[in-house]
N, C-alpha and C positions, 0 to 999 in steps of 0.2 A: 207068555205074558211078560217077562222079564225082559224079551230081545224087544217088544213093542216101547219097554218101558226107558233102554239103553237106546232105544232109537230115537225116542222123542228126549231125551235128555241130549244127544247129541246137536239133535234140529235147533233146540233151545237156544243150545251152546253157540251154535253157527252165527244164529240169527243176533246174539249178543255181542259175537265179535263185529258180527258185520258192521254194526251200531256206531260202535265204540272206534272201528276206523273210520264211518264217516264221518264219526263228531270230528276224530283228528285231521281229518283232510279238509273240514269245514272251519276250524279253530286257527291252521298254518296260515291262509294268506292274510288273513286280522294281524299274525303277529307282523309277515312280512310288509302290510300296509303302513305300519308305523315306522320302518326302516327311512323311511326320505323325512319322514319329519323328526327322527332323530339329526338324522344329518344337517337339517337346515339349525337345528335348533344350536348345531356345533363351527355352524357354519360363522365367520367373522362379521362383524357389522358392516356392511357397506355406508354408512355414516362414519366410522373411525377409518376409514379410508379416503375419504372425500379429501379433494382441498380444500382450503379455505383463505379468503380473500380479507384480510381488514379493514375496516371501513371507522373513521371516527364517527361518534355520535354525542348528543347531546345527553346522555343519559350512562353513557360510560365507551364502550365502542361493539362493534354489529360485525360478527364475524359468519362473512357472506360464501354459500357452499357454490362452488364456483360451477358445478355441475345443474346442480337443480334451480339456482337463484335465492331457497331458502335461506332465511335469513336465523341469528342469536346472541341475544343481547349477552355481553361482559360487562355485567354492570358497576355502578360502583358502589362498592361495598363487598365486592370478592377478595379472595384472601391475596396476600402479594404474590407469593409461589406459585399459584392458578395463575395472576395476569401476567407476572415475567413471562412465563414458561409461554404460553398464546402470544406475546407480542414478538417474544424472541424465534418465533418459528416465522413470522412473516419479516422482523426487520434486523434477526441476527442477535447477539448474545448482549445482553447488556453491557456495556461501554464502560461505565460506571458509577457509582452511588456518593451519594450526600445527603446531609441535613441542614436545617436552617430552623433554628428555637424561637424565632423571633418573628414569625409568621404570622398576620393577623389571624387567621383561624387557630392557630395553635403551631406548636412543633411539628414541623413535615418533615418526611424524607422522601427522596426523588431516585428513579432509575432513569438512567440517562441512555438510549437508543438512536446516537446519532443526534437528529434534530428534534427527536421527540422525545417526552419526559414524562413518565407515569408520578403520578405524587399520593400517597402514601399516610395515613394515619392508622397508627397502633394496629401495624401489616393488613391494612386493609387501605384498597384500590378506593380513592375520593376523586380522583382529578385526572386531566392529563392537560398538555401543551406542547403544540408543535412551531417550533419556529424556523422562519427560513435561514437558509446558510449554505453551507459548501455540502455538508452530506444529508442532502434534501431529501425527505421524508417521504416517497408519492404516495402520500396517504389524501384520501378526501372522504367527504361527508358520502351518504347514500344518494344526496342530489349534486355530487360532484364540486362540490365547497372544496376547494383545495390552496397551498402557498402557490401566490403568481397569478392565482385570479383579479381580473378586473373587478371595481365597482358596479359597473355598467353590466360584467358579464352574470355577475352576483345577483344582483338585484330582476334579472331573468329565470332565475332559478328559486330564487328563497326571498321572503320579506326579510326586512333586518332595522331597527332602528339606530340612529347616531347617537351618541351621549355629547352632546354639544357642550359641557362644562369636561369633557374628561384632561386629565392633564398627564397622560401618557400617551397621546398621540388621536389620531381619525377612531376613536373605539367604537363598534357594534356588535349588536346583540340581538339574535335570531329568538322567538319563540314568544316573545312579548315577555311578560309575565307570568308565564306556564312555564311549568317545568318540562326542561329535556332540550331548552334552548344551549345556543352558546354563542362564544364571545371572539371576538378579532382585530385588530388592526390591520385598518390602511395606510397607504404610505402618505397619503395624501390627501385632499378635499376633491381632489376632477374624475371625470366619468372611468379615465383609464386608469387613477391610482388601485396600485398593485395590494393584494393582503399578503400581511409579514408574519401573521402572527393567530394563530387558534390556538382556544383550549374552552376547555368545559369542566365545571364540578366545581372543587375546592382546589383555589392558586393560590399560590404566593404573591399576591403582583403585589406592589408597593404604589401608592396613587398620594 
């Protein structure tokens, strides 16, 4: 009675081990299925990887992923240290900085990138203006608004109206009166006067 009793204690025993390895053989490949999504999850963004293309905008500027085509906005009202650092990876280190107190909108200060100029209230990104000159800017709108285009070629791409009292030169102004337009000079009044002059936001121009 007692070998009957040492025997089925053993069987017992068996069948409990048995158990208890297949729960672990059943439990192993769960742990090892979460192995690749740990790794993606360490894996680096291919977003902070991408290039990226700047594009002026009327709304601040559109910094375009040169791979996908997606597009995002820098708008205005980002901090200064965010827009320097974005414009200086497409047009190089900022040149140099100034102020002006005397601004109709208020005291601005400007980073200077060649021909183009971020402007600046209380470290935050309001403006910008690109003018032509010797270290030209190839910057253009997302419909290819750029220094050196034609009227003619302009007015194929974008509506734009004239300010016919302006007294700084051919001025126009995309967007009507919606916001996210912007503003330029031509050189001239005829089909093939050249544009000198974009910007958008809050400028200094004096009129």
């Amino acid at each position: 009675m007692n070998s009957n009793f040492g025997n089925s204690f053993l069987l017992v025993l068996a069948i409990g081990l048995t158990a208890c390895a297949s729960e672990k053989a059943t439990a192993e490949p769960a742990v090892q299925a979460s192995e690749p999504e740990q790794a993606a999850s360490t894996k680096p963004d291919a977003e902070a990887k991408a290039e990226f293309v700047m594009a002026l905008d009327g709304e601040g500027l559109r910094l375009v992923n040169s791979e996908t085509g997606s597009t995002r906005l820098l708008p205005f009202g980002t901090d200064r240290t965010t827009t320097e650092t974005a414009i200086a990876k497409q047009l190089g280190a900022v040149a140099n900085r100034s102020s002006n107190e005397e601004c109709g909108a208020g005291p601005m200060e400007f980073s200077v990138f060649g021909n183009f100029i971020g402007n600046f209230q209380d470290d935050l990104f309001v403006g910008w203006d690109l003018r032509d000159g010797d270290k030209k800017a190839t910057l253009t709108t997302m419909s290819g608004v750029g220094i050196g285009m034609t009227r003619s070629e302009m007015a194929e791409s974008v509506a734009f109206d004239i300010y016919e009292d302006s007294t700084i030169g051919t001025e126009f102004q995309t967007g009507g009166d919606e916001p996210g337009g912007f503003f330029g000079l031509f050189d001239g009044d005829a089909p093939d006067a050249k544009i000198t002059d974009l910007w958008a936001g809050t400028n200094c121009i004096f009129r």
